[in-house]
N, C-alpha and C positions, 0 to 999 in steps of 0.2 A: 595511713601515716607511715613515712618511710624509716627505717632505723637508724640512729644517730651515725651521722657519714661526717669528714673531713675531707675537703679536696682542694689537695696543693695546690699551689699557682705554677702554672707551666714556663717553660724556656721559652727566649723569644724568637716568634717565628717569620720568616719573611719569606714570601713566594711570587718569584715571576720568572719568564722566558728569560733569560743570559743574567741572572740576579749573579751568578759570583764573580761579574763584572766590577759588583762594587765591591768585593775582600780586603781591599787595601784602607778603603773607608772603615768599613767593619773592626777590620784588624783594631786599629788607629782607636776609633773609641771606644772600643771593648778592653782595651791595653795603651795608655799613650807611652810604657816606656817599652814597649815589644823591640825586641831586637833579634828577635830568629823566631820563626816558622818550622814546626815540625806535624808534616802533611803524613799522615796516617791513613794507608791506601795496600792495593792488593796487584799480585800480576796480571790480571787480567785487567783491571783499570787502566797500568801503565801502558798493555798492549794495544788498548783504543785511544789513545792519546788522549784522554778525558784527564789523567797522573799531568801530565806535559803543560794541558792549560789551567789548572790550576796552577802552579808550579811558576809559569811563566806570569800569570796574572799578580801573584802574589810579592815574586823576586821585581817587578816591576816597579813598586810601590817600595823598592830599596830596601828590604827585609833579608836576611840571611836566611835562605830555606834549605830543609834538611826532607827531601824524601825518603819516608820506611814503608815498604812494600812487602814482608816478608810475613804478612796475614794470609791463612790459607781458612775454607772453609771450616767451621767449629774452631775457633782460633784457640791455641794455646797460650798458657798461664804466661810460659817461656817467653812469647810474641811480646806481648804486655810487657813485661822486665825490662827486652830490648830497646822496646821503645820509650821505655820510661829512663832510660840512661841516658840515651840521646838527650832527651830534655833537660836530665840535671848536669850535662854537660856542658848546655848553653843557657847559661842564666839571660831572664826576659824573656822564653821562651810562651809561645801560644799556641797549641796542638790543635791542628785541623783533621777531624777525620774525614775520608773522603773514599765511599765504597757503599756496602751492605752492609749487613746488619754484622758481618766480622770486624772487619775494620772500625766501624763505629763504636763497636764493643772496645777492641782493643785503646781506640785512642781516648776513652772516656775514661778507663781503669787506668790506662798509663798517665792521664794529665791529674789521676786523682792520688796516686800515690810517686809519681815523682817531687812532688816537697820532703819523704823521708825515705829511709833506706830500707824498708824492705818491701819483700818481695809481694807480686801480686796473688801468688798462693793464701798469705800472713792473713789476708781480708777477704778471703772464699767462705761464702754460708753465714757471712757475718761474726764471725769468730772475734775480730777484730775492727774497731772500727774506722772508717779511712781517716786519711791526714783530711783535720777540717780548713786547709790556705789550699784549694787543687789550682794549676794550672788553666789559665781563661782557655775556654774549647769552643769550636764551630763545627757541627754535626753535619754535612753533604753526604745525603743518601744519594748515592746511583740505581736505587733499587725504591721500588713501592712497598716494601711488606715488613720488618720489622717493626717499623716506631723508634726505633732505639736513638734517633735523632731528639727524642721528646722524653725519653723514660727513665729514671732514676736507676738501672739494672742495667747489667754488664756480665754476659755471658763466657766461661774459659773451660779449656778443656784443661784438665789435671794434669801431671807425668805418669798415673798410672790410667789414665783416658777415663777418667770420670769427670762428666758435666759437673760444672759447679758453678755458683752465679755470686757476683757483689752485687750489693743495693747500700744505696745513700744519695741524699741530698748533693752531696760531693760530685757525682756521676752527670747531674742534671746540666745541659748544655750549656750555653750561655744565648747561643746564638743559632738556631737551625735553618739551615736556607736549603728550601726548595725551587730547583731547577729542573724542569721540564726537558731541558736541551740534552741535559746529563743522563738518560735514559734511553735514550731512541736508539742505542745501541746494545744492549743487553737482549740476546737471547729468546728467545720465543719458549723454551722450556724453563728458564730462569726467570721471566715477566712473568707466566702462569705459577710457578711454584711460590715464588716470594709475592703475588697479588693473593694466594692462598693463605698465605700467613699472615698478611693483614685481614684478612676476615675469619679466620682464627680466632686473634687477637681481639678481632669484636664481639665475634658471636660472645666466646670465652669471657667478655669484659661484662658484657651485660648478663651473663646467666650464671656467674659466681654467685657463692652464698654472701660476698661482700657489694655484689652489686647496690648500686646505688644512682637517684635520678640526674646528678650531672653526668656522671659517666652514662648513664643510659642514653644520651642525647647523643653525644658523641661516637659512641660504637653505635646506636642505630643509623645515625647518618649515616657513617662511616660504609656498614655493611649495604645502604640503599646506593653508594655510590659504585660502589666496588661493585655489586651485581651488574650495573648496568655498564660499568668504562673498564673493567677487565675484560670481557671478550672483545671490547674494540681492542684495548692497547696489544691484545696477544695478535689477531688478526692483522692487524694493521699498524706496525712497530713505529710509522713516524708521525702518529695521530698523536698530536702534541695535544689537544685538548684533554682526550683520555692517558694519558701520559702527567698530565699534570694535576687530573682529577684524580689519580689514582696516589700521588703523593700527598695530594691533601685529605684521602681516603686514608692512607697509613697510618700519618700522623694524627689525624684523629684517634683511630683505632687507641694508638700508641699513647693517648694523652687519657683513652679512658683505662684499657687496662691497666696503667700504672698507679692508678689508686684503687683499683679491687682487685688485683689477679689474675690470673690463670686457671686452670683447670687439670684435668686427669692427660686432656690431647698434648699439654707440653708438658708432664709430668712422661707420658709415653713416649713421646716423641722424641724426649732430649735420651730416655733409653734406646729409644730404636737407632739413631744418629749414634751412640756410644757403642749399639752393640756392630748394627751395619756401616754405619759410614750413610745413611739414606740423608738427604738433603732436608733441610731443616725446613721450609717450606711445606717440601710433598710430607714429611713426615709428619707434621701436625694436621697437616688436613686431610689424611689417612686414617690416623690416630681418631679426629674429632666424630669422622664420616664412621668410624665405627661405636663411638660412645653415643652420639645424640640419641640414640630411642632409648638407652638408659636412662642420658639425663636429663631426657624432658619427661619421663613419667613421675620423676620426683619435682618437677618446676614446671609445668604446661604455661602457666601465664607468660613468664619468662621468654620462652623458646615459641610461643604463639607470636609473641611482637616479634622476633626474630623471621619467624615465618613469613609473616605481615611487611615487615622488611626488604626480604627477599623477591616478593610477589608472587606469594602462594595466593592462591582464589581463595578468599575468608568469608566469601559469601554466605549468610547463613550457621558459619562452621563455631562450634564453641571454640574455647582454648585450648580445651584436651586436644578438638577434633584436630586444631591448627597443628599444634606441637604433634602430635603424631603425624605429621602429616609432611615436617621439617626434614628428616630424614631421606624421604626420596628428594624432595627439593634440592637439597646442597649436595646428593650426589648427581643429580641431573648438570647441576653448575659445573661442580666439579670436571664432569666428561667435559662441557661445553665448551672450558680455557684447555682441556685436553691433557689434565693431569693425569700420568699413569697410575691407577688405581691398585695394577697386581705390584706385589711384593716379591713377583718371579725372580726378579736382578740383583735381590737384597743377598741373599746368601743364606736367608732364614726359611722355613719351613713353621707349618701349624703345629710340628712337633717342637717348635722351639717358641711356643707361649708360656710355658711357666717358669722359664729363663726371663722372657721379655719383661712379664708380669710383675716377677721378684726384683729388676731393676726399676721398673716404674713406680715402687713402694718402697723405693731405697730412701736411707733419710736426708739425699740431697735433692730429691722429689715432692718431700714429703708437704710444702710447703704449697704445692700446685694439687695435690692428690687432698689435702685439708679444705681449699679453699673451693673445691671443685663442688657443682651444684648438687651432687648426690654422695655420699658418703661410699665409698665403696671396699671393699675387704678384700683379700687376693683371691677368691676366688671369681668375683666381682670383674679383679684385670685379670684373670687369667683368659676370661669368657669373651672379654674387650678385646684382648691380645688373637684370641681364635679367630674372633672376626676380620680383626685386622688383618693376619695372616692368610686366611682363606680366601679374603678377598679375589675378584677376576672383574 
């Protein structure tokens, strides 16, 4: 019998080839008195012209649009603010975000504390809790690996660069449209990084001490798909099949983590991005590729369906045998989409794990490091942190 669970009801989702074709539809009955459009997007969107048709699709539909573009990787509190001005400048406003998992952050936080006047710092960690009238929001990921199209959480970086997250009901979409088409330009080191953090996000989902069996359906699908349509999508960038599986691979991911958590990999990872600048992606799945033999000797059943997932040979094998057995698995994956595993580039050294360690136990972590399938103490991450760094 499983332990008393709660799971929300998710944003709604619609997915097909050229789907933000209909935006102007969407628009319209998600808001009948919308009168400006604020698209919430990044430079490198606008330099594929992915920013442009948005933009033109939605100004079509005779809407006043306001493109902000001034999200950068680990998006800042600051981002958020600006864009949340923009919005209470134009009353009727309906913020589209439309990027990765930065900009989706950013316009989820901006459309949820633009009804009042402060800042988005005010609602970091929960401090505070958000204005409950947000802004109607449509979530367009350009990317496979957040979730953040699906997930009540909103990622900012501080003024003194400390990760810090909002969570609320307030956050949760209205409307998430996935588009296949919107991808087939991203990167071959950016499709493998951010297709790593939705299986992250899965593994993570199902092997929390909050796991529970809807979210287990969802991150094991989730990671069954990812296994097999990430090495297409990275190989072969206009395999719109695996391009599209891979979004509804995310979103999944995304719909199970957001009712049980995370773990110690983004409790580390959002230190490792704080302390390096390492990409949020490679950094969790770095981060995760060094905890699992931790965390599956405290959860084998767990991390054996994981394994099981992946398509480890369970022939014969117990739970234990599986779960230990997870570890070489997801770093065999890992090489296979061709994530760089050394930490050479970072800046960091194995001398610099119990710096790493003592931010991944800070107490704006501490809420991923809690909820993580093993209990761990710093010296616990210091040994996590060794590995990670020593990595080749």
């Amino acid at each position: 019998m499983p332990a008393a669970f709660t799971q929300q009801s998710a944003s709604s989702i619609a997915f097909a080839e050229n789907r933000v074709d209909g935006l102007p539809k969407d628009i319209g009955r998600l808001a009948r008195d919308a009168r400006h459009v604020l698209v919430v997007s990044d430079p490198g969107i606008v330099a594929s012209g992915v920013a442009r048709r948005i933009t033109d699709i939605v100004g079509g539909g005779g809407l006043k649009v306001t493109l902000f573009h001034e999200v950068k990787s680990d998006p800042t509190a600051a981002s958020v603010d600006q864009a949340a001005d923009i919005a209470r400048a134009n009353p009727g406003s309906v913020v589209i975000g439309l990027g990765g998992g930065s900009a989706l952050d950013v316009a989820k936080l901006a459309a949820a504390i633009a009804p009042a006047s402060e800042p988005a710092e005010h609602y970091a960690l929960g401090q505070n809790r958000l204005p409950r009238n947000p802004l109607p929001k449509i979530m367009i990921p350009t990317t496979a690996g957040t979730g953040s199209e699906v997930t009540r959480t909103s990622v900012i970086t501080s003024a003194d660069h400390r990760k810090l997250w909002a969570w609320g009901e307030e956050l949760r979409a209205d409307l998430a449209l996935l588009d296949p088409t919107l991808t087939v330009t991203l990167p071959k080191h950016l499709t493998a990084a951010t297709g790593v953090d939705a299986m992250v996000h899965a593994i993570e989902g199902c092997t929390v001490k909050r796991s529970q069996p809807v979210a287990d359906a969802n991150c094991l699908h989730a990671i069954r798909l990812i296994t097999e349509h990430l090495p297409r999508a990275v190989s072969t960038p206009d395999d719109l099949e695996a391009r599209g599986m891979m979004l509804i691979a995310a979103a999944l991911a995304g719909l199970g983590f957001d009712s049980t958590g995370t773990g110690v990999a983004h409790a580390m990872g959002h230190a490792l991005g704080a302390l390096a600048g390492v990409h949020h992606g490679r950094a969790v799945g770095l981060c995760l590729r060094a905890a699992l033999d931790f965390n599956a000797e405290a959860a084998p059943a767990r991390h054996a369906a994981v394994a099981r997932a992946m398509g480890a040979p369970s022939d014969g094998k117990s739970d234990a045998e599986l779960a230990a057995s997870l570890a070489a698995h997801y770093d065999a994956f890992l090489r296979k989409v061709e994530l760089k595993i050394a930490l050479d580039d970072s800046g960091l050294t194995g001398a610099d794990a119990g710096r790493l360690a003592a931010l991944t136990l800070a107490p704006e972590n501490q809420p991923m490091c809690q909820a993580n399938a093993r209990a761990l103490d710093e010296a616990d991450a210091e040994r996590i942190a060794g590995t990670l760094l020593n990595a080749a």
